[in-house]
N, C-alpha and C positions, 0 to 999 in steps of 0.2 A: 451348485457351488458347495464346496465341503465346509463341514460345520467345524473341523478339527481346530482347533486354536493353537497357532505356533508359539513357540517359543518367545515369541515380538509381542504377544499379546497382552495390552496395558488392562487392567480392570482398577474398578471406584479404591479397593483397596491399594492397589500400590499408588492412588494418587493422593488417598487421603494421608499416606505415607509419606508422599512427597509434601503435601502441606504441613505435617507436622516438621519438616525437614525446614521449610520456607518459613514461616512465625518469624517474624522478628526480621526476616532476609527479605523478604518481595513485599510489597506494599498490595493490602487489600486495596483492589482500584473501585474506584465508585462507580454506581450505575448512572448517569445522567438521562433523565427525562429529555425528550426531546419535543418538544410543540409545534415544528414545523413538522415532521417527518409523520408525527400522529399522524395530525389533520392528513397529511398525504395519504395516507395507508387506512383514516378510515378508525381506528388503535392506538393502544398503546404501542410508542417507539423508545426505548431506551438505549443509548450508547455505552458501552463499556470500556473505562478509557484508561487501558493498558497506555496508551501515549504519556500519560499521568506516572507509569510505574518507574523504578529505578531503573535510570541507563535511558529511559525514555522508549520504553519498549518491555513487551510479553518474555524476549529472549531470557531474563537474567533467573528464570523459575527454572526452565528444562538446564540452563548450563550449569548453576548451582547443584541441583538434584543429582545430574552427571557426576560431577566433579567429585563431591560430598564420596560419592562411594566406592572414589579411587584408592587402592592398598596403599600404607605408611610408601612403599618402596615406588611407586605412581607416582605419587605427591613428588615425592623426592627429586624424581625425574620430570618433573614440570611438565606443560600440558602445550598443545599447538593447536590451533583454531585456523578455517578461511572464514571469511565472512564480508560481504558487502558495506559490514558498519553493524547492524541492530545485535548479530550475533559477537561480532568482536566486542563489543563494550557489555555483555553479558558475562562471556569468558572470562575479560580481562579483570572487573566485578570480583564475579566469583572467584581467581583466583586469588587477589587481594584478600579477601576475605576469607580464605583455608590457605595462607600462606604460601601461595604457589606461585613458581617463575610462569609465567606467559608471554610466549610467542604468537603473533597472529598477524596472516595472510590477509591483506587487502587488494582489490584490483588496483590498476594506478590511476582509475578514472573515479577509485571512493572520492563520497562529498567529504571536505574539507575539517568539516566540524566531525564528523564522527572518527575518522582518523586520530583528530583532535583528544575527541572523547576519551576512543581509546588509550592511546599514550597518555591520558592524564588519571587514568584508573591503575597506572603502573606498568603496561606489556607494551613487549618493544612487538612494533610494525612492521612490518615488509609488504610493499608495495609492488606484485607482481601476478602480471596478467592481463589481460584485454576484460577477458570472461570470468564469472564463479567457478565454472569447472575448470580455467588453468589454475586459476589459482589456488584451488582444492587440491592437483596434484602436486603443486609446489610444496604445501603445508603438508602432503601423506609422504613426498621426498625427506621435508625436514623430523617428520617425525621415525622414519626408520633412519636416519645418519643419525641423530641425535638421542635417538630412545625416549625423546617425551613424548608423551597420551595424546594422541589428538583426538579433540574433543567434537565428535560432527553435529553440524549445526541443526539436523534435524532424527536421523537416520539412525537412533537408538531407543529402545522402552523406558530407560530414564530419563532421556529428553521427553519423549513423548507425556510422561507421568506429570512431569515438571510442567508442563502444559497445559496439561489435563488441571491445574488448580483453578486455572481462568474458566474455566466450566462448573467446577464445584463451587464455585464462587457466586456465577449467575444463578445457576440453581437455589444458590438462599439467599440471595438478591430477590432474586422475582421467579418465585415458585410455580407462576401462571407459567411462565413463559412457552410460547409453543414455537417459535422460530428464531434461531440460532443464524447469522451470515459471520462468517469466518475467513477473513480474506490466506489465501494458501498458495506456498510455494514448494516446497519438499513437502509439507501434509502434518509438520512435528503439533502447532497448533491447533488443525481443523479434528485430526485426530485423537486430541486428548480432550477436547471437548467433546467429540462426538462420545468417547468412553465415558465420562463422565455423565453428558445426557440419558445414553441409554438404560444406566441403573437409576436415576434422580428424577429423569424428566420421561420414560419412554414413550411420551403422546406428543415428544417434543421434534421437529426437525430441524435436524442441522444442514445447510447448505455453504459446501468452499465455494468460494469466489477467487475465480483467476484471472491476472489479466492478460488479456485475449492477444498479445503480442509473444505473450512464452506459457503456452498455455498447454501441458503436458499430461494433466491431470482427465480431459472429456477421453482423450482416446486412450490411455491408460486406463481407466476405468470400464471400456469398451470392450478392450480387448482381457482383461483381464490380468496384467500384470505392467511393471511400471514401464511405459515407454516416453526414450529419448528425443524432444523437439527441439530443433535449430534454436541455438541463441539469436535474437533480434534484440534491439534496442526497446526501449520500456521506460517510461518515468516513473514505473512501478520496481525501484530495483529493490526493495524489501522481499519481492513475492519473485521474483528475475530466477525461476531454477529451473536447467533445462528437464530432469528427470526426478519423479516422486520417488523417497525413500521406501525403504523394503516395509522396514518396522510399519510407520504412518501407511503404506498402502494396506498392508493386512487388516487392519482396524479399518483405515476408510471403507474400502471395497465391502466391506459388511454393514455398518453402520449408517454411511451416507451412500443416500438413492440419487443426488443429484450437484452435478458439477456447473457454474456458472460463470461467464466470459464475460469481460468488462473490457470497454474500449479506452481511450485513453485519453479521449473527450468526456467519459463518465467519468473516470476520476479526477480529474481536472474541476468538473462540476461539483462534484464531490468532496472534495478539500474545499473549496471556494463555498459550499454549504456550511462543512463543519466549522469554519473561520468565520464564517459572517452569521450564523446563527446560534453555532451550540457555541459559540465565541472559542475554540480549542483548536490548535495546530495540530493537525493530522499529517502523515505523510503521505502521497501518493498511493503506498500499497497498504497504509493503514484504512485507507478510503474506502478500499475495494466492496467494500459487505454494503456500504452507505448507498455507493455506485449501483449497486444489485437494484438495492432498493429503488430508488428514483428511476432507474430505469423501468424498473416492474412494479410500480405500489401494488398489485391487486395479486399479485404472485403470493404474496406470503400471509400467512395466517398471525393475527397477533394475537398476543404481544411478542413484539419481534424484538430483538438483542440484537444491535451490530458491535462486532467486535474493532475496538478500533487499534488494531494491532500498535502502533509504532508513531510517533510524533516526532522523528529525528529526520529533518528535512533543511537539504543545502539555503540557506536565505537567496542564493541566485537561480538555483529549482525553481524555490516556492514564488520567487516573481514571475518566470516562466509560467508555472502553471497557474497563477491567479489569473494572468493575461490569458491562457488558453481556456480555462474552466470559463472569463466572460466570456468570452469568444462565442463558445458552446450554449453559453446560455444566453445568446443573444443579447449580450450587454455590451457587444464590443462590436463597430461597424469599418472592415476595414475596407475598402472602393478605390477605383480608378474615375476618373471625371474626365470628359472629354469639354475642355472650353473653348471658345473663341479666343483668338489672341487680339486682344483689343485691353487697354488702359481699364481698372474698375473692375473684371473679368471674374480676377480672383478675391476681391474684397467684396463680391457682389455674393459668390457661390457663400463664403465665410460666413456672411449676414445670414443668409438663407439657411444654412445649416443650425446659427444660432438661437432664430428664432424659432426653429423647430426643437429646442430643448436639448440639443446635444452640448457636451464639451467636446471642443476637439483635441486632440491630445499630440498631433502631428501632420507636419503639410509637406508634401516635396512638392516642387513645380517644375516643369522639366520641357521644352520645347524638342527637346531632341531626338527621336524615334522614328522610325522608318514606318511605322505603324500611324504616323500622323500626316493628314493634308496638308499643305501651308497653309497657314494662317490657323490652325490647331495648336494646343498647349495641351499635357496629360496633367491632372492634380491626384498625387497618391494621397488620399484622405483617408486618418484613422481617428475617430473620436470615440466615445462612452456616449450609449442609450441607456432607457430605462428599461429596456426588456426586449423581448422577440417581439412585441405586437409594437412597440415604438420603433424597433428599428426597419420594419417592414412601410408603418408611418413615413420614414423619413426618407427610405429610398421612393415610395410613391411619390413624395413629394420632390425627392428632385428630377424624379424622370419626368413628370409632369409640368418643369419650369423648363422643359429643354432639352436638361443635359443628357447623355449618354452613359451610364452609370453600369462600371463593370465589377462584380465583387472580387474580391483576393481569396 
């Protein structure tokens, strides 16, 4: 691989640049100690909780940074952004803040509040597209009809830079630190921490974290340059990009030796962690790096840093995904029950399930199916256990009174 550094390439000095740019703009995020996630790893676990920053996300460091070093005659002509939400309310932010009109490109399927967000930080919205890459060509249409700057949400050295402070940050945070997780989707974040580690920390590794339904980053890194993977659906739409930028990959591809997939049962688990113990709303693709972790405690060397990118998550999402994180973690038992059709039947199964410690949380009863003998009823039972080894408890135990018990 060539040593030559292109023109993309961020170093400690243009980020300590862009920090002096940020002072008083992006909020220093705090490291939070983590005691659950220790004990698992064996180390010190600390969280770094960009969800905490303004706009409720990492974004508003690189879009500032950008923005900041647009000519008098730029400004003038205002700026255009696409963005799934964490970047549009960065831009929108930042242009408020350097007096700039803002335009920004949402999908029509953005969550509700961040939309929200955005229009109340000042920039008018446009809701258009299925995908981030239709809607990225919508915002490069409006930005040559109209002449304003568009601003990419990862795919430039001053985004990158702007980045890169959440790394210079850890580093005088927790000076030990030897393992960085960075949840990553174009690479604007994973890559300005990795620039920043490599001059601050270089005994330190940084590992991206993507999730494993748009995950473009393992084979792009393979092959050596950025390659394009099929849009799929993701409750990861922070990190949702089908192809790594130019800038970010040059810096990745030398700095970081290892790219990480997360399922979507990890992050699920993973949010339902950060909520029920570091007590902190995370969003799905802020998860990602937490996700890494529990999935592999022994994988990483501490003291380990998760970056918790982003805490901007729909209230109808995060019911979703609390319901699927227990699920995953065996907190959630959902079954079919095969009963006799006899008076008592189903207040007999209910007792049974009670006294085994569960709540139940839903019953359908249903006589009707081709899949049943006369004199059969199907019970769809969903209730709350205490854990995987409870809900393994509670299905023995109803198989063993009987019933027929088929999981969902």
């Amino acid at each position: 691989m060539s040593t030559t550094r292109s023109p993309d390439w961020v170093d400690l000095a243009a980020i300590r640049a862009a920090a002096k740019l940020l002072d008083g703009v992006a909020r220093r995020t705090p490291l939070a100690n983590s005691r659950a996630l220790s004990d698992t790893v064996g180390g010190p676990v600390q969280l770094k909780c960009e969800n905490l920053q303004r706009t409720g996300s990492f974004k508003i460091r690189g879009a500032y940074v950008r923005m900041h070093a647009l000519t008098p005659e730029e400004r003038a002509a205002g700026v255009v952004a696409a963005s799934a939400g964490n970047h549009a309310q960065g831009v929108a932010l930042a242009a408020r803040l350097l007096g700039m009109a803002a335009t920004v490109f949402m999908p029509v399927r953005a969550a509700l509040p961040k939309v929200a967000a955005t229009q109340a930080y000042g920039a008018d919205v446009e809701l258009v597209g299925a995908a981030l890459e239709e809607t990225l060509a919508a915002a490069r249409e409006f930005a040559g009809r109209t002449g304003a700057h568009f601003i990419h949400p990862f795919d430039h050295p001053a985004v990158v830079a702007g980045q890169g402070t959440v790394g210079l940050e850890i580093c005088e945070q927790e000076p030990q630190v030897r393992t960085v997780l960075v949840p990553t989707g174009g690479g604007g974040l994973a890559a300005g921490v990795a620039a920043a580690m490599a001059e601050l920390a270089p005994k330190a590794r940084v590992v991206a974290v993507q999730a494993a339904e748009m995950a473009a980053w393992p084979e792009s890194m393979s092959t050596g340059r950025p390659v394009r993977t099929p849009a799929r659906p993701t409750i990861a739409d922070g990190i949702a990009v089908a192809e790594p930028g130019v800038a970010p990959f040059d810096v990745l591809s030398r700095l970081v030796g290892e790219v990480l997939t997360v399922s979507e049962d990890s992050m699920s688990r993973a949010l339902l962690h950060c909520l029920e113990r570091a007590k902190l709303v995370v969003e799905p693709a802020g998860a990602a790096g937490v996700a890494a972790l529990l999935d592999n405690p022994d994988r990483f060397e501490p003291p380990v840093v998760c970056v918790l990118s982003g805490g901007n998550v729909d209230p109808l999402l995060m019911l979703h995904v609390i319901q699927h994180g227990m699920a995953a973690a065996g907190r959630y038992l959902s079954a079919r029950v095969r009963l006799a059709d006899r008076p008592g039947a189903l207040a007999e199964l209910l007792a049974l399930v009670g006294e085994l410690g569960c709540n139940v949380l839903d019953v359908e009863h249903t006589r009707i199916s081709g899949a049943l003998a006369l004199g059969e009823v199907d019970v769809a039972l969903s209730a709350e256990t205490r854990g995987p080894r409870h809900r393994i408890e509670v299905l023995d135990a109803l198989r063993a009174s009987g019933h027929r018990v088929e999981l969902v």
